[in-house]
N, C-alpha and C positions, 0 to 999 in steps of 0.2 A: 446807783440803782435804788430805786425807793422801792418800799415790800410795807404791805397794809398790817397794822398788829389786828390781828383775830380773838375773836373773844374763844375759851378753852376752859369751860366749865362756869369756877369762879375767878382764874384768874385769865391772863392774856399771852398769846404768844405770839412766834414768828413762824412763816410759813417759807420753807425754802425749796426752790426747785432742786427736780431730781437731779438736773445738770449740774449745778453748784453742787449740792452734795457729791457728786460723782469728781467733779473737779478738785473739790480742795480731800477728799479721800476722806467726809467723814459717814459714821454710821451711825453710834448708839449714843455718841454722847459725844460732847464740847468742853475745851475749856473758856468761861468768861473771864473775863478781865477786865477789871474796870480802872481807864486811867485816863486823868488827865480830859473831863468830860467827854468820854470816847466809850463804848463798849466792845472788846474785843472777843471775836468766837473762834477760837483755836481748835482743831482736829487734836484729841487725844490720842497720840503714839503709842502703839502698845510694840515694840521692836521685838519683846521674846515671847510672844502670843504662841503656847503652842510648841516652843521648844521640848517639852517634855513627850511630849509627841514624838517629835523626830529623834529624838535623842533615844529613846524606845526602838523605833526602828533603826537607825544607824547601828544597836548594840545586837537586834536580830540577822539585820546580814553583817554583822560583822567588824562594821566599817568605824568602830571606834576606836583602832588603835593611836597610838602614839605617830605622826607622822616621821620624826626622828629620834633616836635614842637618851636617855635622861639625859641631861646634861652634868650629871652627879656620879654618872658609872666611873670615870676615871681621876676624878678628883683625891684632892690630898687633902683631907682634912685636919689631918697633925699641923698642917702649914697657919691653921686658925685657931690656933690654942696658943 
C-alpha cells in the first residue's frame, strides 16, 4: 500500500484510513519502531484501561468476593518453623 507523507504545520506526516485504523484497533497513539531500515507502527495496548471502574462497580453490587475459600484457613503453619 503506498500512503503520500502530507505536510502538517512544520513538520510531515502520515494519513491513515479510517479502515486501517479500525482494523489494526488503533486510536490515540502508536508505537514506532525503528529496525532494520523499516519503520514499524504498533497499536498501543492498554489491557487494564478502566479496571478501576469496573472494580468500583463489582464492589457496589457486590460481586467481589472471594470465589473460593483462603487457601490458608486450614493450614499448619507450625509444620514451617
Amino acid at each position: 500500500m503506498e500512503i503520500a507523507i502530507i505536510k502538517i504545520g512544520n513538520s510531515k506526516g502520515l494519513r491513515l484510513s479510517k479502515t486501517v485504523l479500525e482494523k489494526y484497533n488503533i486510536h490515540d497513539k502508536v508505537e514506532m519502531i525503528l529496525e532494520k531500515g523499516h519503520i514499524i507502527l504498533k497499536p498501543i495496548s492498554t489491557p487494564r484501561k478502566n479496571w478501576e471502574k469496573e472494580f468500583e462497580e463489582m464492589r457496589d453490587n457486590n460481586d467481589d468476593r472471594l470465589l473460593f475459600n483462603d487457601v490458608f484457613e486450614e493450614e499448619n503453619f507450625e509444620e514451617w518453623n
